[in-house]
KOLVEX-776971 format. One line per 3 residues: their letters; for each residue x, y, z of N, C-alpha, C. Coordinates in Angstrom, 1 decimal. Example, Ala and Ser with C-alpha at 12.3 -4.5 7.8 and 13.67 -1.06 7.14 Angstrom:
2
AS> 13.2:-5.7:7.8:12.3:-4.5:7.8:13.2:-3.3:7.8; 12.8:-2.2:7.1:13.7:-1.1:7.1:12.9:0.0:7.9
END
This chain:
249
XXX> -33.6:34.2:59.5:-34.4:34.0:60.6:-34.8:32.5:60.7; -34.5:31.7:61.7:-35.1:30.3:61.9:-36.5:30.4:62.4; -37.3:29.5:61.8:-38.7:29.1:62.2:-39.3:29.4:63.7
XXX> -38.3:28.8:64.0:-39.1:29.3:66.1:-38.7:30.8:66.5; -38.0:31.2:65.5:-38.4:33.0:66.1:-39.3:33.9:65.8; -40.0:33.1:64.9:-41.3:33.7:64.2:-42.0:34.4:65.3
XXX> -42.8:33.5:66.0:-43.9:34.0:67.0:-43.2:35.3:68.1; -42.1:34.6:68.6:-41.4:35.7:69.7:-41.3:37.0:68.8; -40.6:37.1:67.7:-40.7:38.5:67.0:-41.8:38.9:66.8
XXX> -43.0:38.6:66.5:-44.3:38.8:66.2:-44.4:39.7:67.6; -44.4:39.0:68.6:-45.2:39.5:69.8:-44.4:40.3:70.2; -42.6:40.3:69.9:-42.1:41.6:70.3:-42.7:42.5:69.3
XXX> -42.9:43.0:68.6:-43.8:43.7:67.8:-45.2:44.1:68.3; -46.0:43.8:69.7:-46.6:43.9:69.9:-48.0:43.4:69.9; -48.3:42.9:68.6:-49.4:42.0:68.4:-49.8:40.9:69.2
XXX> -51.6:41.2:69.4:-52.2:40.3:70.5:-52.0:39.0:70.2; -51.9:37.8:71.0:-51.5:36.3:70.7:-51.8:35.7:69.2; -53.5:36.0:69.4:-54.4:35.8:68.5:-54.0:35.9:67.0
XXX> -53.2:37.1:67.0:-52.9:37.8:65.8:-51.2:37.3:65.5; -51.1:37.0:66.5:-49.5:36.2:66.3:-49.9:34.8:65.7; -50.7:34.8:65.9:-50.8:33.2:65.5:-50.9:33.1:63.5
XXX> -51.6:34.3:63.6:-52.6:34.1:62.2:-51.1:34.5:61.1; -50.5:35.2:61.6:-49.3:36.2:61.3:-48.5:34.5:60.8; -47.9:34.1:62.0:-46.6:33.0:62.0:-47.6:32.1:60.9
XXX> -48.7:31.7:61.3:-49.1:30.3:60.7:-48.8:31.0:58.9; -49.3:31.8:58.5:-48.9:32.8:56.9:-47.7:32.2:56.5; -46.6:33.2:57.4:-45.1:33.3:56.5:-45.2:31.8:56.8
XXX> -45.1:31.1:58.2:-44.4:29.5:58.1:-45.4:28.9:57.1; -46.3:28.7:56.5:-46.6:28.3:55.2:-45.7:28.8:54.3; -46.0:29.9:54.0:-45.4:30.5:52.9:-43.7:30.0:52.5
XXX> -43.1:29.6:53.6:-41.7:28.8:53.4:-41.9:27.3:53.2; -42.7:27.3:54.1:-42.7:25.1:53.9:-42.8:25.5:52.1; -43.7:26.2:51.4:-44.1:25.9:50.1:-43.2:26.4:49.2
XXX> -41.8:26.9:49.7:-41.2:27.6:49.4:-40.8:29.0:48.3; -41.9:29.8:49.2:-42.3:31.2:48.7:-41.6:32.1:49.9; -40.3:31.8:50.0:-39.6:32.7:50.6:-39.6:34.3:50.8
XXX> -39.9:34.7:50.1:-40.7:35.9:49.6:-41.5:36.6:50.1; -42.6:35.5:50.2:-44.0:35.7:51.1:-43.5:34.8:53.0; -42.2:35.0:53.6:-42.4:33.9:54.4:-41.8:35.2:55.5
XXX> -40.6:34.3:55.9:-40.2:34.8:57.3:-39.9:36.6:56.9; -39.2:36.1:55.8:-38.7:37.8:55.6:-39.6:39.2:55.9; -40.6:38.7:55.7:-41.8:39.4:55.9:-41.8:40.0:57.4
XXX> -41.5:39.3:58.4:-41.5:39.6:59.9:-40.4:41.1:59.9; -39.2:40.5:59.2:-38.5:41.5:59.2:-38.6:42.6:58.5; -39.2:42.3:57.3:-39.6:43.8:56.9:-40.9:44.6:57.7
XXX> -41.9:43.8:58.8:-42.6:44.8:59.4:-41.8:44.9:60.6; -40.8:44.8:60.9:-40.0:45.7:62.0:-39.1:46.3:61.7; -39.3:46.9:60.2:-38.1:47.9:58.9:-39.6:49.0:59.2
XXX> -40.7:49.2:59.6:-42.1:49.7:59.4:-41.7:51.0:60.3; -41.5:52.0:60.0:-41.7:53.2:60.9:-42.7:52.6:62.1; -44.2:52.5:61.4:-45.2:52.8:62.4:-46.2:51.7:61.8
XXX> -46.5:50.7:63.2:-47.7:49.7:62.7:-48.2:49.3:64.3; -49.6:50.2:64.0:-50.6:49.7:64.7:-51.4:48.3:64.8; -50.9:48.0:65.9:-50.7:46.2:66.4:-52.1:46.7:66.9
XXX> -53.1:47.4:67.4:-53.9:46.7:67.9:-55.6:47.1:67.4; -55.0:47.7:66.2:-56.1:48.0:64.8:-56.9:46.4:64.7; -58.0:46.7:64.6:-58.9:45.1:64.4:-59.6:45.7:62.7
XXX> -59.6:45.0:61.5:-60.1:45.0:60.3:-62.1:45.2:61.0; -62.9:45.9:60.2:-64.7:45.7:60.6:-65.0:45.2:60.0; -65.8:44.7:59.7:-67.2:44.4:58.4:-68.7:45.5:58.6
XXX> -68.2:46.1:58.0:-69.3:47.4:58.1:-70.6:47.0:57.0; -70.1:46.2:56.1:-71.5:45.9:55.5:-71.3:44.4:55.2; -72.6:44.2:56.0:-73.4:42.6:56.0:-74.4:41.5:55.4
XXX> -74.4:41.6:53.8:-75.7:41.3:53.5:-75.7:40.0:52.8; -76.6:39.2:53.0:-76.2:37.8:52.0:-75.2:37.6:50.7; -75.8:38.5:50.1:-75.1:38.4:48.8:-74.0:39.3:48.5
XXX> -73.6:40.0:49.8:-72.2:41.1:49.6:-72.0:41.3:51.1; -70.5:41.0:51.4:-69.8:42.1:52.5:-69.1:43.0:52.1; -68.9:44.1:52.8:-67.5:44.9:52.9:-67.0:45.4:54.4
XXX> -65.5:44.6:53.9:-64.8:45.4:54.9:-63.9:46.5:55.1; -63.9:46.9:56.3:-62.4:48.0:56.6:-61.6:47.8:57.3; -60.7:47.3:56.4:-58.9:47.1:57.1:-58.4:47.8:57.9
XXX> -58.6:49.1:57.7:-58.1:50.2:58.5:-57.0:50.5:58.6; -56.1:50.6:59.6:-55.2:50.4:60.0:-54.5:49.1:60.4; -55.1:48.1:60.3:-54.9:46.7:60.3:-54.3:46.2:59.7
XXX> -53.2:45.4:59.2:-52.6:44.7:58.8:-53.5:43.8:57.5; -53.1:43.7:55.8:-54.0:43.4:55.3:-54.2:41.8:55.9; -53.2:41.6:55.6:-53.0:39.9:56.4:-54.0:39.3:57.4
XXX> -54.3:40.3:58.4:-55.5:40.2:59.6:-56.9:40.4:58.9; -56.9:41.1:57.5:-58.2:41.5:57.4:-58.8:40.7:56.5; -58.0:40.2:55.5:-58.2:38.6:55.1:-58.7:37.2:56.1
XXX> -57.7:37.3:56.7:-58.2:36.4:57.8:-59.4:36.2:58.6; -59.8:37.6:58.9:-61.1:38.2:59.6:-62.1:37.7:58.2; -62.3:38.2:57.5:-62.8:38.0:56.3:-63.4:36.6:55.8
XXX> -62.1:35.9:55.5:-61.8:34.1:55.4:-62.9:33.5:56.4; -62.6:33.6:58.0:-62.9:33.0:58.6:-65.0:33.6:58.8; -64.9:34.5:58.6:-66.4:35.0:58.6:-67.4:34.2:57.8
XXX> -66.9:33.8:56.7:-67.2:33.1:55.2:-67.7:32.1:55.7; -65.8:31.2:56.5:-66.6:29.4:56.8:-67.5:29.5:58.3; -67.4:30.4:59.0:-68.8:30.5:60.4:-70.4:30.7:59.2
XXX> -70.2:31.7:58.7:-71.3:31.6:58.1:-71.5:31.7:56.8; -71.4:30.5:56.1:-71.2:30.6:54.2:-72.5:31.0:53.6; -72.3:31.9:52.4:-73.3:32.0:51.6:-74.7:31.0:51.7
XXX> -75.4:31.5:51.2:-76.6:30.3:50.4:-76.0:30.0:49.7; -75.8:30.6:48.6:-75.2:30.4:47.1:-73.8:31.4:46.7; -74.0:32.6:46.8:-72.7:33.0:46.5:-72.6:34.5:47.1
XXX> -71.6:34.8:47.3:-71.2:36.2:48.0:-69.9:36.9:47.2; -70.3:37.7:47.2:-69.3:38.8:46.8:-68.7:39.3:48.2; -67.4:40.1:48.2:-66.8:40.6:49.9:-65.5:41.3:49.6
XXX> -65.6:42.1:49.5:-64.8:43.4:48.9:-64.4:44.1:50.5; -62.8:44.2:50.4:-61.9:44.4:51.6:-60.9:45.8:51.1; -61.4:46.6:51.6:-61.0:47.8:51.6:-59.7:48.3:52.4
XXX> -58.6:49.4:52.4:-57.3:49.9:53.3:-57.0:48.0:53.2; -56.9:47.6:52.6:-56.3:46.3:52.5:-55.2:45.7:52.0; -53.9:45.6:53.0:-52.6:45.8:52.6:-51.6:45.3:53.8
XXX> -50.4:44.6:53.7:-49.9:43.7:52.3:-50.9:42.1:52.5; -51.5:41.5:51.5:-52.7:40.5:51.4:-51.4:39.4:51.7; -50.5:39.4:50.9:-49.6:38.3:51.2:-50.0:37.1:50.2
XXX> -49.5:35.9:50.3:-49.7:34.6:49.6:-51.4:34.3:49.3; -51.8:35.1:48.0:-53.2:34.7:48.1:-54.1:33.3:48.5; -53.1:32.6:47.8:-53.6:30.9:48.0:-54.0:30.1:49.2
XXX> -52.7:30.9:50.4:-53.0:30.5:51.5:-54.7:30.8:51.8; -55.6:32.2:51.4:-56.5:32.2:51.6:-57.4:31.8:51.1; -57.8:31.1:49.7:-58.2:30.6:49.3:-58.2:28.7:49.5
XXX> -57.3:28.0:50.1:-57.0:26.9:50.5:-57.8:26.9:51.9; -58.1:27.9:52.7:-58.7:27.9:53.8:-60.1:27.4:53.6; -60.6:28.3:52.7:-62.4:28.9:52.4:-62.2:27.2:51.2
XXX> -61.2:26.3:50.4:-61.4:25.1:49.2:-61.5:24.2:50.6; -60.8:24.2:51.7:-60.7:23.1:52.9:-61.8:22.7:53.6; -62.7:24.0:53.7:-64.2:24.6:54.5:-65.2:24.4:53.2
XXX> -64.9:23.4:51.4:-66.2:23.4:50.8:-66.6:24.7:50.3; -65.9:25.7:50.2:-66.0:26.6:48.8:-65.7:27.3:48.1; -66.1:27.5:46.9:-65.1:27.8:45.8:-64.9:29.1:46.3
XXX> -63.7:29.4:45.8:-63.3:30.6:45.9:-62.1:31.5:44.9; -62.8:32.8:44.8:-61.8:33.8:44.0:-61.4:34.4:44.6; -60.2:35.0:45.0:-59.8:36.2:45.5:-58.5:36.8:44.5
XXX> -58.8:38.5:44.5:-57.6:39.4:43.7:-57.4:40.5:44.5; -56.1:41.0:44.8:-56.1:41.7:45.4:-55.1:43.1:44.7; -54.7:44.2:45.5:-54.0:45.0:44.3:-52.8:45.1:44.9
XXX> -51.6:46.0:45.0:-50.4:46.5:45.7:-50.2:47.5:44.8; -48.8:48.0:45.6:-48.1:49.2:44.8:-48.0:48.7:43.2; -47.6:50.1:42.6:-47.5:50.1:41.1:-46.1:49.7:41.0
XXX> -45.8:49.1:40.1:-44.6:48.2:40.2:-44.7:47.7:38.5; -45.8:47.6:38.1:-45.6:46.7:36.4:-45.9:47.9:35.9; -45.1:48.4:34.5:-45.5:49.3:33.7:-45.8:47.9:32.1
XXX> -46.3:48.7:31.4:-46.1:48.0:29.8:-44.7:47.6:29.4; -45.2:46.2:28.7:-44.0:45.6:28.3:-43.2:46.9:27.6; -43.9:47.2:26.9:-42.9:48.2:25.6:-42.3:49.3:26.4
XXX> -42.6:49.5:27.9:-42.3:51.0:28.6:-43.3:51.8:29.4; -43.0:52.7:29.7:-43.7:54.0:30.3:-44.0:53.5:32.2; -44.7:54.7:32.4:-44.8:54.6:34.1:-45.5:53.2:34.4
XXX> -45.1:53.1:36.1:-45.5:52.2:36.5:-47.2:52.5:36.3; -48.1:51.2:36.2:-49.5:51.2:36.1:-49.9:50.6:36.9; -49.5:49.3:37.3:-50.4:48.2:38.1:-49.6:47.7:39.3
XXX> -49.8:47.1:39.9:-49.0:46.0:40.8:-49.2:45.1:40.4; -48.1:43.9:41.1:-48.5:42.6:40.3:-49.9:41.9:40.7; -50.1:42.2:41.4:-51.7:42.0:41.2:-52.2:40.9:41.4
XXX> -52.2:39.6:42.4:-52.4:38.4:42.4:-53.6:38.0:41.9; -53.7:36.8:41.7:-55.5:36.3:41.6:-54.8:34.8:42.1; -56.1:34.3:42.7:-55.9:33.2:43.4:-57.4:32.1:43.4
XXX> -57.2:31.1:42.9:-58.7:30.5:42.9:-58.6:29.5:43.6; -59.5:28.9:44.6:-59.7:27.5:45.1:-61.0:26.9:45.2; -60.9:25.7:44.6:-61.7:24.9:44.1:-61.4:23.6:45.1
XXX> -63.1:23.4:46.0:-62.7:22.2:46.8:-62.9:20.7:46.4; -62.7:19.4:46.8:-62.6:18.7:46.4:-63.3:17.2:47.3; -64.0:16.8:46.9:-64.4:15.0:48.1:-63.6:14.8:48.2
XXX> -62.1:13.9:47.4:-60.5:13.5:48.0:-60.3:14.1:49.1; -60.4:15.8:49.3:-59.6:15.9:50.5:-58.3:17.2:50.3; -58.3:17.2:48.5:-57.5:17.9:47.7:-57.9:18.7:47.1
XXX> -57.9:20.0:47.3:-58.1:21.2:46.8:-57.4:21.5:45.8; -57.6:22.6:44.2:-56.8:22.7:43.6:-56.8:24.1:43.9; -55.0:24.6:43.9:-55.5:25.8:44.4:-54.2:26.8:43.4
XXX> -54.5:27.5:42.8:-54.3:28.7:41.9:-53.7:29.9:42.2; -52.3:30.1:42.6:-52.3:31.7:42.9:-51.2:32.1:42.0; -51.4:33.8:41.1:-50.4:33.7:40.4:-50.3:34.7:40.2
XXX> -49.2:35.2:40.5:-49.3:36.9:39.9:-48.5:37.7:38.8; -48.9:38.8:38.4:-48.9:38.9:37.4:-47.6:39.2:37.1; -46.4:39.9:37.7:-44.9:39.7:37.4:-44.4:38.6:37.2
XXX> -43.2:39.1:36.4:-42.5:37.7:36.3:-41.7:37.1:37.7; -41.4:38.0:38.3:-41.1:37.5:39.9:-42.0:38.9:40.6; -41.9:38.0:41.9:-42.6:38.9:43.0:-42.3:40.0:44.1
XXX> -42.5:41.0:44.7:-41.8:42.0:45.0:-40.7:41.1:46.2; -42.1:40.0:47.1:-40.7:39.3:47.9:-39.1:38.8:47.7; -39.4:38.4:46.2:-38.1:38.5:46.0:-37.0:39.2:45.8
XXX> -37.6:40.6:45.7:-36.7:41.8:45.6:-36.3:41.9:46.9; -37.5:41.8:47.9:-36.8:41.9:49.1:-35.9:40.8:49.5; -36.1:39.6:49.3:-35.0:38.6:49.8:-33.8:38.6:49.1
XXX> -33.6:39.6:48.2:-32.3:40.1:47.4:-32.6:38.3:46.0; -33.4:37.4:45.6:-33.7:36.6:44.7:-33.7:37.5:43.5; -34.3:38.8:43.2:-34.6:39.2:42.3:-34.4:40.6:42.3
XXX> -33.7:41.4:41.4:-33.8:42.9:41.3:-34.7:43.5:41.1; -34.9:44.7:41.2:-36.1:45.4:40.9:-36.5:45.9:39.2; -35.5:45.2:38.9:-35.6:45.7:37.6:-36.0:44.4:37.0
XXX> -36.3:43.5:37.7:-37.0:42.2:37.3:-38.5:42.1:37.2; -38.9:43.1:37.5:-40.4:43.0:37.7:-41.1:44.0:36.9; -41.4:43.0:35.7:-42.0:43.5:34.4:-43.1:41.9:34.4
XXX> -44.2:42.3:33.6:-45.3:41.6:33.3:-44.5:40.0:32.9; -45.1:39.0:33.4:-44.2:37.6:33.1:-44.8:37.4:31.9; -44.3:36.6:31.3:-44.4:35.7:29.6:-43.3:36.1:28.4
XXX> -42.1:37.0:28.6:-41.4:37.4:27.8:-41.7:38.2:26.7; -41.9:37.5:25.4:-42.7:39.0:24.4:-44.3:37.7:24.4; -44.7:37.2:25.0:-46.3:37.3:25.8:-46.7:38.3:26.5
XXX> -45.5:39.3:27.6:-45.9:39.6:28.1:-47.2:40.3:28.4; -47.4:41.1:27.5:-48.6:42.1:27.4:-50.0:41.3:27.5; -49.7:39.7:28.1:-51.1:39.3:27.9:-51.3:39.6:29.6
XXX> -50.2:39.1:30.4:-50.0:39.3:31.9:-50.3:40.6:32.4; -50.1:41.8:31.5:-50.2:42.8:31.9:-51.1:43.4:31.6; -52.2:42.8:30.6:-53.9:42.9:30.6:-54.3:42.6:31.1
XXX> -54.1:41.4:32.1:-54.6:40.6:33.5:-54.3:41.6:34.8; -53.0:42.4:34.6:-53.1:43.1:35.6:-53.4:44.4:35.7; -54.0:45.4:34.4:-54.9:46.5:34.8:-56.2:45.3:34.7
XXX> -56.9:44.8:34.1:-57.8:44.2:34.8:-58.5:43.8:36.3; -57.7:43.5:36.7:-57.4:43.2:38.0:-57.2:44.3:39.2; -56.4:45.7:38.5:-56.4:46.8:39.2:-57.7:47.1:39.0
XXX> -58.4:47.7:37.8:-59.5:48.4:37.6:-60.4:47.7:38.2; -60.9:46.4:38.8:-61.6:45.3:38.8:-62.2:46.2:40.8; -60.9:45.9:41.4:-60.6:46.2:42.4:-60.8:47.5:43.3
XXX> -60.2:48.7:42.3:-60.1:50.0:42.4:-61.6:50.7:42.3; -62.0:49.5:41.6:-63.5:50.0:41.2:-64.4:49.5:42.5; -64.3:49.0:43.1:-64.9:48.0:44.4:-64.4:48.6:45.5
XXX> -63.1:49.3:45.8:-62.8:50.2:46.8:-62.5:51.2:46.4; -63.5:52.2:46.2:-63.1:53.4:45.7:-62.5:54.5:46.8; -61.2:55.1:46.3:-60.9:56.6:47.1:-60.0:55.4:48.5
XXX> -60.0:54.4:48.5:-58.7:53.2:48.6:-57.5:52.9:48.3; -56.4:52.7:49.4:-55.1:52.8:48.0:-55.1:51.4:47.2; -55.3:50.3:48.2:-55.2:49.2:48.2:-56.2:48.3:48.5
XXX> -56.8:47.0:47.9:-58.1:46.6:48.1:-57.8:44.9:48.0; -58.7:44.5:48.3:-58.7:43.3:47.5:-60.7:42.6:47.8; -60.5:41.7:46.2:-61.7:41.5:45.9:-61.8:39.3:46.3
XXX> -62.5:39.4:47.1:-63.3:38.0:47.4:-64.5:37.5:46.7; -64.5:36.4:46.2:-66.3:35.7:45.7:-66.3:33.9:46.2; -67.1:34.1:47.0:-67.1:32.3:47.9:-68.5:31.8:47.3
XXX> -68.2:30.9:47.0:-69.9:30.2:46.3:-69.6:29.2:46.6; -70.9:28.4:47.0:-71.0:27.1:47.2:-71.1:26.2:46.0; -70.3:24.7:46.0:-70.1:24.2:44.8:-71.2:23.6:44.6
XXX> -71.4:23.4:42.9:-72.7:22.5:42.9:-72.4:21.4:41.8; -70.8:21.4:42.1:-70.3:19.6:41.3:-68.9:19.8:41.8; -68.5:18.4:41.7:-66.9:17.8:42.2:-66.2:17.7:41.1
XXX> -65.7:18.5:40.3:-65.0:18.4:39.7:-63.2:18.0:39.5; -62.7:17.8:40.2:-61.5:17.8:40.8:-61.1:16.5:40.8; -62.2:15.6:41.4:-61.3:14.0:41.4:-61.1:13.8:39.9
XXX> -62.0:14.1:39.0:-62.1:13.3:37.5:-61.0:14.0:37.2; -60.4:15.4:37.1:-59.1:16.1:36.9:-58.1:15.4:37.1; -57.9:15.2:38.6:-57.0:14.3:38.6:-57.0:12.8:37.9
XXX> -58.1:12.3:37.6:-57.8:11.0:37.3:-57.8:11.3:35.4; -57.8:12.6:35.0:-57.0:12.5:33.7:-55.7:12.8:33.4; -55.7:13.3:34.8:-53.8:14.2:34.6:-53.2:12.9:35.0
XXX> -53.5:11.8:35.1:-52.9:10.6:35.5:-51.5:11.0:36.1; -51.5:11.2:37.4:-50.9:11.5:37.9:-50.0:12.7:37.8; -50.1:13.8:37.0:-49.3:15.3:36.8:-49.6:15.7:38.1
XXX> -49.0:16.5:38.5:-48.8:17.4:39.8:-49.7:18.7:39.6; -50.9:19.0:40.2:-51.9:19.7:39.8:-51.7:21.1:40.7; -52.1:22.2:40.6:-51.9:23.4:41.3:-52.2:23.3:42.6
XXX> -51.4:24.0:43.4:-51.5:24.1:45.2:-51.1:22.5:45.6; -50.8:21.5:44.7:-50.9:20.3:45.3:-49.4:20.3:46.1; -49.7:19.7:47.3:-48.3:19.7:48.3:-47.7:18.5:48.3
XXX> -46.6:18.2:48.7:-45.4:17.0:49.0:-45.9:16.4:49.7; -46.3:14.9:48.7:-46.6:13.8:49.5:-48.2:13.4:49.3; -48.8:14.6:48.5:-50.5:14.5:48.4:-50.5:13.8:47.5
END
C-alpha cells in the first residue's frame, strides 16, 4: 500500500474524517520511523476484520484530578488513546494523574502516544496489554502479550526522549508483514530472556489489575515535570543517538 491510500481506505471503511485523520497520521508515523509493522499494514488488516464499528466514540466515565478512566468500547483502541492523550494536554494534571483505559485494543506504536503528551510538557508512562502470545522462556502456555511500555520525557531543546519497547523479541506486526514467524515471538534477550518476560507478566498483572473483567487495557500516568533533565543527557552522550530521537534531530 502506498502512503496516499491511507486516508481513502480509512474512510472507505467508514470512519468519520476526524477519526481518519488520527488513524493515517498513527500508521504514516509508524513507517516514516520504520515500524512497518505498526504502519500501513495495519489498514489492511482492519479490512481482514469481520466487523468494526466505525462509529463507536471511546467515554471517560471517570473524572477526577488524580485519576481517569476510560471506556473504549467498541472503539478502536487507537481512538481511545487518542481521546485519552488529547484530554491530558486540554487539561493536564496539577501534579500527576493516573488514567486507566479499559476494552482497549489494538493501542498500536506506544511511543507515538507518549511523544504527543513529552511535545505538550509531560512526562509520561503508558503500558498497555494484547493477546497472549509470550509463554516462558523454558516453555509452557501462552501467558502474556508482548506487552509494550513506553515512556516520554519532555525536554526545553525541543527533544523528547522517547522509550517504547516491547517485550518480544519481534512484534506481532511483523508476523503480519510476513518479517517474522510466529514462532519468533518469545520473550527478547536470548538466555536473558526471562528477564523480558518478568517485565511482561508484570505489565499484564499491572494492567489486568486496573481493568478488571477487561480483555484488553492499557495503563497511562502524565505528571508534570519538576526538572529538565534531557539536555545534560544529551550533552553527556556527546552526541550518541538517544531514544525516539528522529533523522536529522
Amino acid at each position: 500500500m502506498q502512503p496516499e491510500e491511507a486516508r481513502p481506505r480509512l474512510a472507505a471503511l467508514g470512519f468519520a474524517p476526524a477519526d481518519v485523520e488520527v488513524l493515517a497520521e498513527h500508521f504514516l508515523a509508524a513507517e516514516a520511523t520504520g515500524r512497518s509493522g505498526h504502519g500501513l499494514a495495519r489498514i489492511e488488516w482492519l479490512e481482514g476484520w469481520d466487523e468494526i464499528d466505525v462509529a463507536a466514540k471511546p467515554q471517560r466515565i471517570v473524572a477526577d484530578e488524580g485519576y481517569e478512566r476510560w471506556d473504549g468500547g467498541s472503539a478502536l483502541g487507537y481512538l481511545t488513546l487518542a481521546a485519552a492523550v488529547a484530554a491530558q494536554l486540554t487539561n493536564p494534571p496539577e501534579r500527576a494523574r493516573l488514567v486507566v483505559c479499559g476494552r482497549t485494543f489494538p493501542t498500536g506504536m506506544l511511543g507515538h502516544w507518549v511523544r504527543s503528551l513529552a511535545a505538550g510538557g509531560l512526562v509520561a508512562v503508558l503500558a498497555a496489554t494484547s493477546p497472549r502470545r509470550l509463554g516462558h522462556p523454558d516453555g509452557g502456555p501462552k501467558l502474556t502479550g508482548t506487552n509494550p511500555l513506553a515512556i516520554g520525557i519532555p525536554s526545553s531543546d525541543g527533544r523528547p526522549v522517547v522509550v517504547d519497547v516491547s517485550m518480544g523479541s519481534v512484534t506481532y506486526g511483523d508476523v503480519l508483514t510476513g518479517a517474522a514467524r510466529p514462532e519468533d515471538l518469545v520473550p527478547f534477550g536470548g538466555p536473558l530472556g526471562h528477564k523480558a518476560f518478568a517485565l511482561a507478566v508484570g505489565l499484564q498483572l499491572l494492567v489486568d489489575a486496573l481493568t478488571p473483567d477487561e480483555e484488553f487495557g492499557a495503563v497511562l500516568l502524565v505528571a508534570r515535570p519538576e526538572a529538565d533533565p534531557v539536555p545534560a543527557l544529551r550533552a553527556l552522550a556527546g552526541g550518541v543517538r538517544l531514544p525516539g530521537d528522529r533523522a536529522g534531530s
